[in-house]
C-alpha positions as CSV (number, residue, x, y, z in Angstrom):
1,X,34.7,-45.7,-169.9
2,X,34.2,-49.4,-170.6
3,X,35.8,-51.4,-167.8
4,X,35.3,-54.8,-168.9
5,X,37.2,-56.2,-172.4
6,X,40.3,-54.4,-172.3
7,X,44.0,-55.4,-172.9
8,X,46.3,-53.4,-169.8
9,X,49.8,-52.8,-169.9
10,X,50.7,-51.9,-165.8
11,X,54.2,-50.9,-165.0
12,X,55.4,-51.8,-161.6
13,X,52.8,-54.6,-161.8
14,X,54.1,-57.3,-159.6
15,X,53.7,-56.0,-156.4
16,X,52.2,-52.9,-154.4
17,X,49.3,-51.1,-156.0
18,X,50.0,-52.2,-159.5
19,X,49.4,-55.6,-158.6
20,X,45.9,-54.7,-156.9
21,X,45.4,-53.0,-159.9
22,X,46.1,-56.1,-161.8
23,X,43.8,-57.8,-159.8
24,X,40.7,-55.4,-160.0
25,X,41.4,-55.2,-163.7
26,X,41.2,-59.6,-164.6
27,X,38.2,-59.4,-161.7
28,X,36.5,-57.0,-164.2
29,X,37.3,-59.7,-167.4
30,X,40.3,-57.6,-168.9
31,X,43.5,-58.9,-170.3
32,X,46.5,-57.8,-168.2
33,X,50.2,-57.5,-169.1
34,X,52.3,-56.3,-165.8
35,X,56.4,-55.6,-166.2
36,X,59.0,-54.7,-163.5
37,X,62.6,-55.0,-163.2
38,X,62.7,-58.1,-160.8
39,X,61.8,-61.1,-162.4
40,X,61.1,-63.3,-159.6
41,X,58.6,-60.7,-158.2
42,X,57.0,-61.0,-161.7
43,X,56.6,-64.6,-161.2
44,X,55.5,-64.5,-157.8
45,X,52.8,-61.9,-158.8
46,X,51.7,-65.1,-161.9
47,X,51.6,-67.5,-158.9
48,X,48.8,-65.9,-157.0
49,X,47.2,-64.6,-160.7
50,X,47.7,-67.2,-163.1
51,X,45.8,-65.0,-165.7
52,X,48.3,-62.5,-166.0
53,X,51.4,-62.1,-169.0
54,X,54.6,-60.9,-167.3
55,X,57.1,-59.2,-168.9
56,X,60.6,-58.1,-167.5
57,X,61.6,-54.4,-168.1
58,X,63.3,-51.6,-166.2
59,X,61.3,-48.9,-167.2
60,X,64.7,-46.6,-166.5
61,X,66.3,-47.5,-169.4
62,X,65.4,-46.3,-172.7
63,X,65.9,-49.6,-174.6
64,X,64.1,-51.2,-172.8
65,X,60.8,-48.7,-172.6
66,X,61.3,-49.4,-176.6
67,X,61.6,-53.2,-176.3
68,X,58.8,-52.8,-174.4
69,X,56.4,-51.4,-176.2
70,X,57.4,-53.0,-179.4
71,X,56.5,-56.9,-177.8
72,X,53.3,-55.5,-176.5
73,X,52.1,-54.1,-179.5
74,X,53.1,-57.1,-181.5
75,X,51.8,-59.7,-179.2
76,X,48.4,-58.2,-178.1
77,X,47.3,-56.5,-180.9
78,X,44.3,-55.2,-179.3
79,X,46.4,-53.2,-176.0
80,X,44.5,-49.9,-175.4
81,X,45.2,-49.2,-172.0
82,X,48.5,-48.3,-170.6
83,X,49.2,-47.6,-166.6
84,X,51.9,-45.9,-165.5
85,X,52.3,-46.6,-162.1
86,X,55.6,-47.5,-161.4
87,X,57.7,-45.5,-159.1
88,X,60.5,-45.0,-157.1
89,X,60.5,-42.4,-153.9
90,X,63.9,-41.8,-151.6
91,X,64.9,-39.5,-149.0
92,X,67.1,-37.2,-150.5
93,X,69.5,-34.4,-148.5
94,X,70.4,-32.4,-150.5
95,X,73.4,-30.9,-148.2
96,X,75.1,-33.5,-149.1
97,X,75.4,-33.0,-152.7
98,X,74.9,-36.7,-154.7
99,X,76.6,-38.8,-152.0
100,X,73.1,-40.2,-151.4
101,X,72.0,-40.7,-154.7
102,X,71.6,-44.0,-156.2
103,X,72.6,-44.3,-159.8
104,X,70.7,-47.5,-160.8
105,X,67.3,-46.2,-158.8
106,X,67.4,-42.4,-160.4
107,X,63.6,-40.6,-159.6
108,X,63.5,-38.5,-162.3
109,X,64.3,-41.1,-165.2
110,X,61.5,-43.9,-163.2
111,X,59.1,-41.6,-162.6
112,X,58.7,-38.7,-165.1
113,X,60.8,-39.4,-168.3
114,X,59.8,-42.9,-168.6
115,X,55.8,-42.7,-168.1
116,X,56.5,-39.4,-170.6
117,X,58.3,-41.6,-173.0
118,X,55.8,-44.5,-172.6
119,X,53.5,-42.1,-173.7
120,X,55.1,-41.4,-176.7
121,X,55.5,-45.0,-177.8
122,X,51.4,-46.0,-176.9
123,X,49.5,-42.8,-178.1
124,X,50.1,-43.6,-181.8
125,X,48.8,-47.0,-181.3
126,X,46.0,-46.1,-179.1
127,X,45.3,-43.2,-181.5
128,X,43.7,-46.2,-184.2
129,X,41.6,-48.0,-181.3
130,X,37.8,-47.3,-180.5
131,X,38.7,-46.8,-177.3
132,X,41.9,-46.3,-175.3
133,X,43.5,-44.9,-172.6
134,X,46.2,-43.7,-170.0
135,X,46.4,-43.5,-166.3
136,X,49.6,-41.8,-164.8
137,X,49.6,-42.3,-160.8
138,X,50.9,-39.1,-159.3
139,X,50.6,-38.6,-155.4
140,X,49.2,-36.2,-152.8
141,X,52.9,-35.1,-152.5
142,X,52.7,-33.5,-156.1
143,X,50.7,-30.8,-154.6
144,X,52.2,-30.0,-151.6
145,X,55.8,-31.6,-150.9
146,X,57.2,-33.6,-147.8
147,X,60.8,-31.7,-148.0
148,X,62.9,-35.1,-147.5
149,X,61.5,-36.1,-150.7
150,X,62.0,-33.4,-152.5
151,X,63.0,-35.5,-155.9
152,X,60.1,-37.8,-155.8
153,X,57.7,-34.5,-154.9
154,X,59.1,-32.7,-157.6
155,X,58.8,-35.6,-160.3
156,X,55.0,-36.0,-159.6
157,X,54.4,-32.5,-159.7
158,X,55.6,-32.8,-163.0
159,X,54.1,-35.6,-164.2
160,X,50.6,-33.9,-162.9
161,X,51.1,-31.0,-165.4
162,X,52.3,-33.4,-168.3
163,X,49.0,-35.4,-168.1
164,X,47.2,-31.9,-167.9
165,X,48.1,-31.0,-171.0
166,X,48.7,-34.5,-172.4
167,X,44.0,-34.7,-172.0
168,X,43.7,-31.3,-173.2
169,X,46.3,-32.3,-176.7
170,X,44.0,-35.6,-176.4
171,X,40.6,-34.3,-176.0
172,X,39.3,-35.1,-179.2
173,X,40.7,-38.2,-179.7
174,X,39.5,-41.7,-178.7
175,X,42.2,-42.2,-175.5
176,X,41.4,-40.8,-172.5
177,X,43.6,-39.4,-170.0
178,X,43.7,-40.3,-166.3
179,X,45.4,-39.0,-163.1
180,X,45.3,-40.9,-160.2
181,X,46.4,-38.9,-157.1
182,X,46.7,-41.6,-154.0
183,X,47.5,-40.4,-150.4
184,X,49.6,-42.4,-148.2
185,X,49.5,-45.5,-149.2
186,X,50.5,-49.1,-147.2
187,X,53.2,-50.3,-149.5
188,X,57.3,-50.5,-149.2
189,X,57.3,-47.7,-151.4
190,X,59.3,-45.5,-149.0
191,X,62.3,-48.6,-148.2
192,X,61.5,-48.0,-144.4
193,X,62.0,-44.3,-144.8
194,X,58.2,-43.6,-143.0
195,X,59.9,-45.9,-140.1
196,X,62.9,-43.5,-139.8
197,X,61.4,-40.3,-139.6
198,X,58.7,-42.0,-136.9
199,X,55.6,-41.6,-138.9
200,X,53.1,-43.8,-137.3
201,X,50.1,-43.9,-140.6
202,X,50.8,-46.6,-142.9
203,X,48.4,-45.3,-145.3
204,X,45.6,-46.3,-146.9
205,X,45.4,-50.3,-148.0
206,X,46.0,-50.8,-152.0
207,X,42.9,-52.0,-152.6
208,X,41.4,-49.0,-151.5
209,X,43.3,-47.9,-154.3
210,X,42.3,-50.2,-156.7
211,X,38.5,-49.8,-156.0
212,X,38.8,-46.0,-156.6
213,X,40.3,-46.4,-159.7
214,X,37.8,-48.5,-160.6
215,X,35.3,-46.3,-160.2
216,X,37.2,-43.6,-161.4
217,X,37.7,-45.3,-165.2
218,X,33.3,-46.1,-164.8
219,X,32.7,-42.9,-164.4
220,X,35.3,-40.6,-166.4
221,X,36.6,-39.1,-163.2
222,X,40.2,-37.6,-165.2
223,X,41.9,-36.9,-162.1
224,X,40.9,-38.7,-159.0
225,X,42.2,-37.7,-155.5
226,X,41.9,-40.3,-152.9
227,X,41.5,-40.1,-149.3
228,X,43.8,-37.7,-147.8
229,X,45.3,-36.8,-151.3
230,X,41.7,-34.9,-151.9
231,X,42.2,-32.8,-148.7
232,X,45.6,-31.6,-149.4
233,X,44.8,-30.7,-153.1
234,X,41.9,-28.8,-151.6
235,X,43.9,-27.2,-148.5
236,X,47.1,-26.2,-151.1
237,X,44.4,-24.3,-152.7
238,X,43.4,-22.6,-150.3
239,X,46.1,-22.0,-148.1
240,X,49.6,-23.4,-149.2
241,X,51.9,-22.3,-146.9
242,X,50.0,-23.7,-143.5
243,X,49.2,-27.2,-145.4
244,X,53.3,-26.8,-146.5
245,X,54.1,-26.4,-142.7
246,X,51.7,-28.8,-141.3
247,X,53.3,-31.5,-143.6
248,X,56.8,-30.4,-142.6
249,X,57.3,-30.7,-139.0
250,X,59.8,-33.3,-138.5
């Protein structure tokens, strides 16, 4: 795929590994529209990369996945790539029933139903351009999960079978569909939740990231594992229940 010459829609752009993203992506001469929920991370993230559009949007809410779309598409007429990356992960006990659950930070609607729905909204669009396409970040964990998670785990599980079948219902078509599967990654995805349960690895550095996906868009890789991601794709393969263990001892 063309790398160069593109207009970019990245959710969760401002900070973390959308912002590498967005980094890589004006680096390689592309137009780049990032939105989150926080405005003044949005304007931080302009700061440092003048280049960039901002848009605010909390990708949890319907309307505003809607609103979205709808001032993309009418202000860059020429959008064909969308990222999905935005996400949200928590510690979840589930012993506890919903006491721990936060209503405005819900997994399920951040990380599945609104890259779904995103979906929705850009594939008719992209459907009428030479050449388009979508890249949903999933995780390592989508493959095997790390049971404290077990609400983020499950939602990138499922977003890894959407976009499955979402390339096979797109193969003949001019958008391509991407999976990105990152390992550990060195970002305050987690809130200080890696802290708590005393594991040591930061993860990989987001412009590790970035370079693979890269690289991964050059070369029609359709779903890229990186790093440590790869070996647990490859391990749950071949034996699930040790890699499950292994990943569970805390």
């Amino acid at each position: 795929m063309k790398i160069n010459g593109n207009t970019i829609v990245i959710t969760g752009g401002a900070t973390g590994i959308g912002f590498a993203l967005a980094e890589e992506f004006i680096k390689a001469d592309n137009e780049v529209v990032i939105c989150g929920r926080r405005e003044a991370y949005l304007k931080e993230a302009k700061k440092k990369l003048p280049q960039l559009h901002i848009k605010v949007c909390d990708i949890s809410k319907e309307r505003e996945r809607k609103e979205l779309f709808h001032w993309v598409s009418s202000t860059f007429n020429d959008v064909n790539i969308l990222v999905n990356n935005a996400g949200i992960q928590r510690m979840i006990n589930l012993k506890t029933g919903e006491s721990n659950r936060k209503k405005d930070e819900d997994e399920i609607e951040i990380n599945l139903k609104a890259p779904i729905h995103l979906c929705e909204l850009f594939i008719p669009w992209f459907l009428n351009r030479k050449q388009a396409a979508i890249v949903n970040v999933t995780s390592g964990l989508g493959f095997c999960p790390i049971t404290v998670m077990p609400i983020y785990c499950a939602t990138k599980a499922a977003l890894h079978s959407f976009t499955v079948s979402l390339r096979h219902q797109l193969r003949n078509t001019p958008v391509k569909v991407f999976e990105i599967i990152p390992p550990t990654v060195d970002t305050d995805l987690d809130k200080g939740a890696r802290d708590r349960r005393g594991q040591k690895d930061r993860g990989i550095s987001v412009s590790e990231v970035a370079t693979a996906v890269i690289k991964a868009l050059q070369k029609d890789d359709y779903e890229k594992a990186i790093g440590m991601a790869e070996g647990i794709r490859t391990a749950v393969r071949n034996n699930p229940e040790q890699i499950f263990q292994q990943m569970n001892q805390w």
